[in-house]
N, C-alpha and C positions, 0 to 999 in steps of 0.2 A: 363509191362508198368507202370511207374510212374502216379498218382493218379493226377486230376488237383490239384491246390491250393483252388478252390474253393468247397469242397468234405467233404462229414462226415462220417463216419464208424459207425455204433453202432448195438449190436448182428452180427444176419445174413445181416443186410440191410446196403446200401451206397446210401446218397444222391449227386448226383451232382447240386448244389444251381443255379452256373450259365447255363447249360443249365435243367431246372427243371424237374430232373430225380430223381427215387428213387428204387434202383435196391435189390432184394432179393437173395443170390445165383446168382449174375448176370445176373439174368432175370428181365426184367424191371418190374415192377407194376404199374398200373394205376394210378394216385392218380394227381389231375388237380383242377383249381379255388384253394377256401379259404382252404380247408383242406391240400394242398400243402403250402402255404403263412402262414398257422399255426405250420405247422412241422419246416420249414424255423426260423419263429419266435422264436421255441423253441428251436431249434438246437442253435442258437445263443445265445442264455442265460440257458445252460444246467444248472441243479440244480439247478436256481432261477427260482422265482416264475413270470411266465409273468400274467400280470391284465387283466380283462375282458372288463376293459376299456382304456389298451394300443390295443387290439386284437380290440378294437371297431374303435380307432384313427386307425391304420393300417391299418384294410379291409373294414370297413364298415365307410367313411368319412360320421358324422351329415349331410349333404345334402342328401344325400341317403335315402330314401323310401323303408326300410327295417327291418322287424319284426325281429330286432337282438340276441333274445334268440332264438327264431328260428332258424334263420340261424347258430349260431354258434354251440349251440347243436347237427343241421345236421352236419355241419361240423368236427367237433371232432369225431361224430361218425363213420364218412367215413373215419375219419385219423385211428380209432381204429381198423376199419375192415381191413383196409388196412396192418396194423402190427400185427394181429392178437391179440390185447390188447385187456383191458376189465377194465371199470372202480374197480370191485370189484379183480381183480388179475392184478393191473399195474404193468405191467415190464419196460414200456417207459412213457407214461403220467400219472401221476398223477393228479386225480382234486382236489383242494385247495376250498372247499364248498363253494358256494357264495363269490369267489373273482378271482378264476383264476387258472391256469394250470402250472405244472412243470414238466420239461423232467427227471427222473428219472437215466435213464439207463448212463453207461460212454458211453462217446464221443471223437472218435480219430479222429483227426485233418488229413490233407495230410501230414504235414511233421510225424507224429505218423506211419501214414498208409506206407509210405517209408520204413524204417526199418525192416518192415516184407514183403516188397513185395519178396525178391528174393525167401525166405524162399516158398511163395506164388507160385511165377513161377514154382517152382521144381513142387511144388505139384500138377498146371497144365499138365506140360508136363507127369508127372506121371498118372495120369486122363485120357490124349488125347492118350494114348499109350494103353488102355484098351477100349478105344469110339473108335477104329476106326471101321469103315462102318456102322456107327450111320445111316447114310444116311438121309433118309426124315424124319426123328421121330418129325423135330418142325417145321412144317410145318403155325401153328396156336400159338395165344398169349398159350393156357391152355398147346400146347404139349411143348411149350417153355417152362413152370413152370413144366412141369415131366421131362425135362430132366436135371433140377437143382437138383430136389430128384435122379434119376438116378444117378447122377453125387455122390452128399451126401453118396447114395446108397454104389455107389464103395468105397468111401473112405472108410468107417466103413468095408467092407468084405475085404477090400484086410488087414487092419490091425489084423482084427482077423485071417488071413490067416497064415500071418506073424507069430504072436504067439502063435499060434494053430496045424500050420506044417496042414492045412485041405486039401488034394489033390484035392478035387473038388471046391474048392471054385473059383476059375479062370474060369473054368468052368459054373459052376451056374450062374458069374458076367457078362460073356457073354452075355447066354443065356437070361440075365433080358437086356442087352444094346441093344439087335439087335431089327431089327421092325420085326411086323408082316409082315409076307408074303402074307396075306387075305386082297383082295382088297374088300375095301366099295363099295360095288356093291348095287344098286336099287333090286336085287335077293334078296342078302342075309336081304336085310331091310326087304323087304317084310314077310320074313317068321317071324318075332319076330314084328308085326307093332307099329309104335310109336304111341300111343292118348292122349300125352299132351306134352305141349312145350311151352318154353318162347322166345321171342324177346327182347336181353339185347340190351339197348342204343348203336346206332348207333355211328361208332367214326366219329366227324368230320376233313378230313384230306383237306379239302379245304386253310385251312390257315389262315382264317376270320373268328373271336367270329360273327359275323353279322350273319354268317351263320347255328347258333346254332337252329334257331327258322325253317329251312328250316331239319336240321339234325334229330332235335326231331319229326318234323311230320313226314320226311320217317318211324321213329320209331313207331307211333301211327299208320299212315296209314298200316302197312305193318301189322302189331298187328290185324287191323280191316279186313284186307281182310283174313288173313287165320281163322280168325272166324268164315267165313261164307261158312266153308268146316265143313260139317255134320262127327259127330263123334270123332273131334277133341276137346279137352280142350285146350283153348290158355288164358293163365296168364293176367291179365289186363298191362297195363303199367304204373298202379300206382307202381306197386309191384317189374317189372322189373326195373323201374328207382330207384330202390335201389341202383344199381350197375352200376352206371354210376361211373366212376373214381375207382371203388372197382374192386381188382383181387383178385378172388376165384376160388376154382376150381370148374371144371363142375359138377363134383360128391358133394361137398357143396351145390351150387347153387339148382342144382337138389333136395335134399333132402330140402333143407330152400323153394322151391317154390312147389313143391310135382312134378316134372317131370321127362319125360324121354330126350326129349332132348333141346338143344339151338340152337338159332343163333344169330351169333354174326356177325358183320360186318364193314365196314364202307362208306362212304359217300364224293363224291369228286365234287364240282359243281362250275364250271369254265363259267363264263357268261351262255349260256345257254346252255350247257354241261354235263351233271351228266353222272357220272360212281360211280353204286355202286356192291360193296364185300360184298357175301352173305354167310357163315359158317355154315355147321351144323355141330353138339358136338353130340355123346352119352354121356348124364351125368352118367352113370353105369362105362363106363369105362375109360372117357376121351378121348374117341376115335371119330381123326376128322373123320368125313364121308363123307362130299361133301363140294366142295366149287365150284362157276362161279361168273363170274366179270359180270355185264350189261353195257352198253355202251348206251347211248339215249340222244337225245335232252328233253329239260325240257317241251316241248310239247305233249311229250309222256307219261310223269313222271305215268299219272292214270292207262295207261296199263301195263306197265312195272312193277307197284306194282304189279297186278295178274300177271302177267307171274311168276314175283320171288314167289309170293305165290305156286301159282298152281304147280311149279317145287319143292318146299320145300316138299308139299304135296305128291308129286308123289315118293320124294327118302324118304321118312317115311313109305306111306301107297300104293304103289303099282299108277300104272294106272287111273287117275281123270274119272270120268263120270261127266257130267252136273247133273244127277241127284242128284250127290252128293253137290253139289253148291246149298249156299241159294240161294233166289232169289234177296236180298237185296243188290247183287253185281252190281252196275250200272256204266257202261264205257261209258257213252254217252259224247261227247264232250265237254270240261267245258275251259273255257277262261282259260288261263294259268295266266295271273295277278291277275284272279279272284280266283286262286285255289290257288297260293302265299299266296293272304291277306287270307284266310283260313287258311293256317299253322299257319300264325302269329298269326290268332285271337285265335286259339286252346294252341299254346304257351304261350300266354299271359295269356290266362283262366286256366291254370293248373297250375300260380304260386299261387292261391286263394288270392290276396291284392286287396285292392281296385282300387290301380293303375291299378295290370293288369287286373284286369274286365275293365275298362273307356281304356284301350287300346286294351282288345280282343271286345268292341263293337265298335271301331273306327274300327279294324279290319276285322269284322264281315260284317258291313255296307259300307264299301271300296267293300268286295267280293258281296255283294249283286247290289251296283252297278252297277259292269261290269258284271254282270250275274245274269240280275234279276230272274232266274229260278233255280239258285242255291241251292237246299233242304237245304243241311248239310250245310248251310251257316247261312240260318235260322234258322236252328236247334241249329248251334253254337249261335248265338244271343237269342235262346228262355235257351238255359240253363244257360248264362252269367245271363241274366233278371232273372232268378231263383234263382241263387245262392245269386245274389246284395240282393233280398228279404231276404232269409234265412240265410244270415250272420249281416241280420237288419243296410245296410248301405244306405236303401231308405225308403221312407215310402211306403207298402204294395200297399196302393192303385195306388200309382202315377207309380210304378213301375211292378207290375204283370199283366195288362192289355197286356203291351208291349208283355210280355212272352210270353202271351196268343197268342196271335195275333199270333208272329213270329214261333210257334209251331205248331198253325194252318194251314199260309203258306207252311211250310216246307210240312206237311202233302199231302196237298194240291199238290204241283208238285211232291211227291214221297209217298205215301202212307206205300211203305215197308222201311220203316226208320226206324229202331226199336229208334236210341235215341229220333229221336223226338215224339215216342207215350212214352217214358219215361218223356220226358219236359212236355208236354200235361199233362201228370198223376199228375208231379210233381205240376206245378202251379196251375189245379185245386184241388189239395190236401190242399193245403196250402192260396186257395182266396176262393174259391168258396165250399167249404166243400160238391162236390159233389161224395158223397164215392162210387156210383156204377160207375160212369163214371172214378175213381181215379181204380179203380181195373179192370177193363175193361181194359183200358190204359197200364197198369203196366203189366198185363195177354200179352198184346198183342206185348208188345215193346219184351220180351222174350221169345215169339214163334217165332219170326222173329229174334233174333240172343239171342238161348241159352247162349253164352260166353260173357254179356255184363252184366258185374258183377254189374254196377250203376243201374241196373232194379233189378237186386234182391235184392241191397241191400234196393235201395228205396220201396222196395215192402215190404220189412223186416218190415219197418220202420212203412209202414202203417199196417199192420197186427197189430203189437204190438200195433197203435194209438188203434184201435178197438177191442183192449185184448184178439186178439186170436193168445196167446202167442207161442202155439206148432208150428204153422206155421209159427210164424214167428222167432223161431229160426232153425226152419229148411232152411228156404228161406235164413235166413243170413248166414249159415254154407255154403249153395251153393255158396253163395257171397265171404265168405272167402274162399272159394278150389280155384275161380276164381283169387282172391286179396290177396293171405295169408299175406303180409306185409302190408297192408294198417290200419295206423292208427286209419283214421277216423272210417272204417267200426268197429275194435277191440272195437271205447271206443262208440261207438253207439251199440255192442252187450253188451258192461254193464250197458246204459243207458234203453236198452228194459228189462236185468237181475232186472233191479229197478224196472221198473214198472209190473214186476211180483212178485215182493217183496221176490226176491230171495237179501235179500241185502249185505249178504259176499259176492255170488260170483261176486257183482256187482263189489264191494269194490276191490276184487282181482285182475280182470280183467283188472279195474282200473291202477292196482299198476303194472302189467304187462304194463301197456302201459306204464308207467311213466319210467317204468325200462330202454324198447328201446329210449325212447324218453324225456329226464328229461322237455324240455321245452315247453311242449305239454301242450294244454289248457284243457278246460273242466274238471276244478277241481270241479264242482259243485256237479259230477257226486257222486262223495266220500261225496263231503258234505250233502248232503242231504241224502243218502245214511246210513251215519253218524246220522245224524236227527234222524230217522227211527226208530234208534238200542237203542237210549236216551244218545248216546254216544258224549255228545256238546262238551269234549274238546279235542275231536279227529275233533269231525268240525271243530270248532275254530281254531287249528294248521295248519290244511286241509287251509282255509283260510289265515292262514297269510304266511303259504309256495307260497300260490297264487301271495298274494301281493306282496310278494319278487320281484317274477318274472314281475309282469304286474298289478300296480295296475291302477284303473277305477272305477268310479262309481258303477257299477253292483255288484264289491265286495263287497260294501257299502252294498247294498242291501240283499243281501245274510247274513251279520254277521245280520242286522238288522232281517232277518229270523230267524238264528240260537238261537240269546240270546234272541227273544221272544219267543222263542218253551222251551228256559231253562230258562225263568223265569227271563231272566235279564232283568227290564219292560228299565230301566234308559239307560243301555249299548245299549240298543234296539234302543228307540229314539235318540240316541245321533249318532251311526250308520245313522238312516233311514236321520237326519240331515246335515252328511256327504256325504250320498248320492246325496243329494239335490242340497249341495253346489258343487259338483265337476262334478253332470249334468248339470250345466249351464256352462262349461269348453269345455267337451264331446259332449255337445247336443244328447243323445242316444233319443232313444224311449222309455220313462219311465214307461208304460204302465201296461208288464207285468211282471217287475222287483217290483215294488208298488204294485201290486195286491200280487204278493209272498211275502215280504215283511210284508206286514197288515194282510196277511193270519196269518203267524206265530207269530206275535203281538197280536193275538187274537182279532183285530178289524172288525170284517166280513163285515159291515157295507162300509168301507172304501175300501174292498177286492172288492166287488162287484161293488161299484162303477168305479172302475178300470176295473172290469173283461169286467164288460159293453160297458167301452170307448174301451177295446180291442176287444170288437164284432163288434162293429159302424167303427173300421179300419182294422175288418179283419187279427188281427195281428195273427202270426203265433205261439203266446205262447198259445192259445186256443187249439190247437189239440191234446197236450196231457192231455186234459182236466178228459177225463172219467179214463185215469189209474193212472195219476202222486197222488202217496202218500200224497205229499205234500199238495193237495189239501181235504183230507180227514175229517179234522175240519169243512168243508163249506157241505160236501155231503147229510146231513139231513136236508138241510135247502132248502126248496118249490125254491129259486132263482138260486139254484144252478141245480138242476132237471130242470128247465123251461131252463136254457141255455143250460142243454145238448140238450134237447129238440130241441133247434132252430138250434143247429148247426149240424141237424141231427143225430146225435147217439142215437142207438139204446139201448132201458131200459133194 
C-alpha cells in the first residue's frame, strides 16, 4: 500500500503528519502534545536549523503562561526517548547551543517511499509466510513492539540461512515466532510474587483534551490505593509520568524505575460513563499477564479504584486479606462534583506555576464546598498553601496560616491521612520552627502509608535542616527507590550533599541533573557549592549559564555573593545594584537573597539586619540556617548563636 502524501520515513521510523502517527517497524509509538508538534516542525525543515524562538511562535503563543525552557527541554526530551536519541550521540536531532534544533538524519518524502514499496511488499509477504500462527502474541501496546523485533528477528535469520545453507535455522525461526503455550494464571504469579510496580499514565481515549485532568487522577488515584496494600513498593507518579507519550519497553521501564511489573491502561468517560483498561506487564520478560475492562457510572469511580487495585494485587501476590490493607483506605461516600473538583485541583497542583496553584485552590475550595467533610480536599488545599510559601510567591505570614488551618481540618475528619500529617509537618517546619512537632508529623504521615515518597523526602529535607546528615540521606535514598526520576528529589539530595560539605559530589549530582534536564533551575546549588571550593570562576560561569536561561533579580544577588567572597568589592556592589533595580520589576521577597548577598560582601552588619527582618516574617531562608556553608563568616559572632537560639536549634 502506497504511503499517504502526507508521511516521512527516516531510519527505522515513519511519521504520518496528517493523522499524527509515528510508527517504528510499524508499530505505532506514543509520542502526543508538543514533542509530536516539534518532530512535525523538524521534519519540515530537515537539515536546517529551526530557532527556539520559531518553536516558541508555534507551541507556545506569548499569551500563554508557560515556563518555556521548561517546557520545551521536556519536550525534546520526550521526542529523544521516543527515537531512542541522545543529545551527546544524535542520529536525528541535533541541539544547535542556545539557539535551536536541527533534524540530522535523511528524510524520505511519500513520493521517495513509492519506489521502494514493492520491493517492501515482497519482503512482507516473505515475513507473513514464516508469522503464521503468530496468534495472540500482540495482544498489548509492549507485545506489539516485540513483534516488530520478532519480525527484524526473521529477516536477519532467514538471510544468514540463505548464505549459510544452516538446516536449523527455519526451525529455530519458528520456534522464536510461536507464543507461549503457559497461560498467566494467578498460580503461576503466585509462586514468584511481584513486590514493586509502577502505574504508567493512563491513556485518554475519551476524545476530549478537557478530559486529561479527569485521565491523570484515575492515574494518581489508582497509584494511592495499591499503596496502601502492605508489602508492596508502588513508584510515585512523579516518576511514572515520565512516560506518558514515551514507548519503551517493559524490560527498560522496569530496570529505569527498579520494578518487576507495570500497568498500563486506558480511560474512556462518556457523560457519566467510565470504562477503564487495566494491563499488567512482567517487566523481566515483556510478558502480558492479565488484563479486565471495568464498566461503572462516575458515581462509583472511589470503589472501582479498590476493586481494580485489590484485583491487580491479588494476580501479583496471591489472595488479599484486610489485614493486608492499610487502614487509610476510606470508601465512604464522597459527592461525585466534589470528588471531580478534587482531580482537577490535584491536576492543576502538579503542574507547580503559579497559575496552577490559583486554579488547584479554586479547585480545592469548589471540592470543599460540595463536601464540606471532604479530608484530601483539605489536604489538597493545605499542600497548594505549602508549596505558594516555598516557592516564595506569597508572603509567609499571609499565606501559611491558611496551610495551617486546612491541614488541621483535613486531620480533623480523617486522622489516617498520611498526606495531610505530611502538610501539617511541612507548614509547621517552615512558620512555626516547631522541630519536635515537624518530626512527629513527618514519623507519622509514613507509618500510615510507607509508599508516599513526599514524606520521606520531606523528612530528608528536615533531618539535613538539623545536620543529622546519615539519616537523612538514608530517608532520601528511600524517597528515591519510591521516585527514581524525580528531579526535584535528585537536586535536593545535592543540596543536603552541600550542607554536609561533601561539595564534589554535590556539584556532581548537580551536573547529573543538568544532564536529564538542561533547563532545570536550582543553579545555586553549584554555585555556592563552587563558593566553598574558592573556585569563583566556575561560579561566575555557573551564573551566567543561569542567566542564559532565566534571568531575575535573585541572580543579581547571588554574583553579588560570589564576587564579594572573591574579592571583587566594585563588581559586588554593582551586582547587589542590579539587584535592586530589577526587584522593583519582580517584587520578590528580598529578604533572604540580601542577607546572602551582605553575608559574602563581608558586611555582617547589614547581613543581620536582614536576617532579622527574615525572623519577624518567618521566611523560609532561616531553616537552613545551622548547616548552610554560606553562612559560615557570621557563626562566631554572639547574633548569629542568639538567632539559632530563637529559632530553636539545638547548640
Amino acid at each position: 500500500m502506497l504511503q499517504v502524501a502526507n508521511s516521512r520515513r527516516f531510519g527505522v521510523f515513519e511519521v504520518n503528519l496528517e493523522a499524527r502517527e509515528l510508527r517504528k517497524h510499524g508499530t505505532r509509538v506514543r509520542l502526543t502534545g508538543h514533542a509530536f508538534e516539534i518532530l512535525a516542525l523538524l521534519l519540515e525543515r530537515p537539515g536546517e536549523i529551526v530557532t527556539r524562538k520559531q518553536l516558541r511562535a508555534r507551541l507556545w503563543p506569548v499569551d500563554t503562561f508557560v515556563d518555556f525552557d521548561h517546557g520545551l527541554n521536556t519536550a525534546v526530551k520526550k521526542l529523544r526517548a521516543a527515537l531512542g536519541d541522545s543529545p551527546e550521540n544524535s542520529r536525528y536531532i541535533e541541539t544547535v547551543p542556545r539557539y535551536g534544533y536541527r533534524f540530522v538524519a535523511p528524510v524520505e518524502t511519500a513520493r521517495q517511499q513509492a519506489i521502494t514499496q514493492v520491493g517492501a511488499d515482497a519482503t512482507r509477504r516473505l515475513v507473513s509466510d514464516f508469522a503464521q500462527g503468530t496468534g495472540e502474541i500482540a495482544r498489548s501496546r509492549l507485545s506489539l513492539s516485540l513483534v516488530g523485533k520478532f519480525v527484524l528477528a526473521a529477516l536477519v535469520l532467514i538471510s544468514v540461512a540463505l548464505v549459510l545453507n544452516l538446516a536449523k535455522t527455519r526451525e529455530r525461526l519458528l520456534a522464536l515466532l510461536q507464543p507461549s503455550s503457559e497461560p498467566a494464571s494467578t498460580a503461576i504469579l503466585a509462586t514468584n510474587p511481584s513486590r514493586s510496580i509502577a502505574v504508567l499514565p493512563l491513556e485518554n481515549l475519551s476524545g476530549d483534551r478537557e478530559q486529561d485532568y479527569f485521565v491523570e487522577g484515575m492515574t494518581d488515584e489508582l497509584t494511592t490505593d495499591l499503596a496502601q496494600f502492605q508489602g508492596l513498593r508502588v513508584i510515585s507518579r512523579t516518576s511514572a509520568m515520565h512516560y506518558k507519550g514515551i514507548n519503551e519497553s517493559a524490560q527498560q521501564i522496569g530496570k529505569e524505575l527498579g520494578v518487576d511489573t507495570l500497568i498500563e491502561g486506558t480511560v474512556e468517560r462518556v457523560g457519566e460513563h467510565v470504562r477503564i483498561r487495566a494491563q499488567l506487564i512482567d517487566c523481566h520478560t515483556d510478558r502480558h499477564l492479565w488484563a479486565k475492562s471495568y464498566d461503572r457510572e462516575f458515581k462509583d469511580v472511589l470503589a472501582l479504584q479498590s476493586e481494580i487495585a485489590r484485583d491487580i494485587v491479588e494476580q501479583t501476590q496471591g489472595n488479599v486479606s484486610r489485614q493486608s490493607i492499610r487502614p487509610p483506605l476510606d470508601l465512604r461516600p464522597v459527592n461525585a462534583s466534589a470528588y471531580e473538583a478534587y482531580l482537577k485541583g490535584r491536576y492543576f497542583w502538579n503542574k507547580r506555576t503559579p497559575e496552577g496553584f490559583q486554579q488547584a485552590v479554586e479547585s480545592f475550595q469548589q471540592a470543599i464546598a460540595k463536601d464540606p467533610n471532604y479530608a484530601r480536599a483539605y489536604s489538597g488545599l493545605a499542600d497548594t498553601y505549602a508549596l505558594i510559601s516555598s516557592y516564595s510567591l506569597a508572603p509567609p505570614d499571609q499565606i501559611i496560616p491558611k496551610a495551617h488551618a486546612a491541614a488541621l481540618r483535613a486531620l480533623q475528619i480523617d486522622e489516617r491521612l498520611a498526606e495531610a500529617h505530611a502538610s501539617l509537618a511541612l507548614v509547621t517546619e517552615n512558620y512555626d520552627w516547631d522541630w519536635q512537632t515537624v518530626e512527629k508529623e513527618y514519623k507519622r504521615a509514613i507509618e500510615l502509608d510507607p509508599n508516599y515518597a513526599t514524606a520521606h523526602h520531606w523528612y530528608a529535607e528536615y533531618l539535613a535542616l538539623q545536620g543529622r546528615f546519615d539519616q537523612a540521606f538514608a530517608e532520601m535514598q528511600h524517597a528515591r527507590l519510591l521516585d527514581p526520576l524525580s528531579l526535584i528529589m535528585a537536586i535536593d539530595n545535592a543540596a543536603i550533599l552541600y550542607y554536609a560539605r561533601q561539595y564534589d559530589r554535590a556539584i556532581e549530582q548537580y551536573r547529573t541533573v543538568l544532564a536529564m534536564e538542561p533547563g532545570f533551575g536550582h543553579a545555586h546549588i553549584a554555585i555556592v557549592a563552587y563558593v566553598q571550593k574558592g573556585e569563583f570562576p566556575n561560579a561566575l560561569a555557573e551564573i551566567a549559564r543561569w542567566r542564559r536561561s532565566k534571568d531575575g533579580p535573585w541572580i543579581w544577588a547571588y554574583e553579588a555573593y560570589v564576587r564579594g567572597r572573591a574579592g571583587q568589592v566594585a563588581r559586588a556592589r554593582y551586582a547587589l545594584g542590579k539587584f535592586r533595580e530589577t526587584n522593583r520589576r519582580w517584587k520578590t521577597d528580598p529578604v533572604g537573597m540580601l542577607a546572602l548577598a551582605y553575608t559574602g560582601m563581608g558586611n555582617k552588619d547589614e547581613a543581620f539586619t536582614w536576617l532579622q527582618k527574615a525572623f519577624a516574617e518567618h521566611s523560609i531562608v532561616l531553616l537552613a540556617l545551622k548547616v548552610d556553608p554560606a553562612y559560615d563568616p557570621l557563626r562566631s559572632d554572639p547574633r548569629f548563636q542568639d538567632l539559632l537560639r530563637r529559632l530553636g536549634f539545638a547548640q
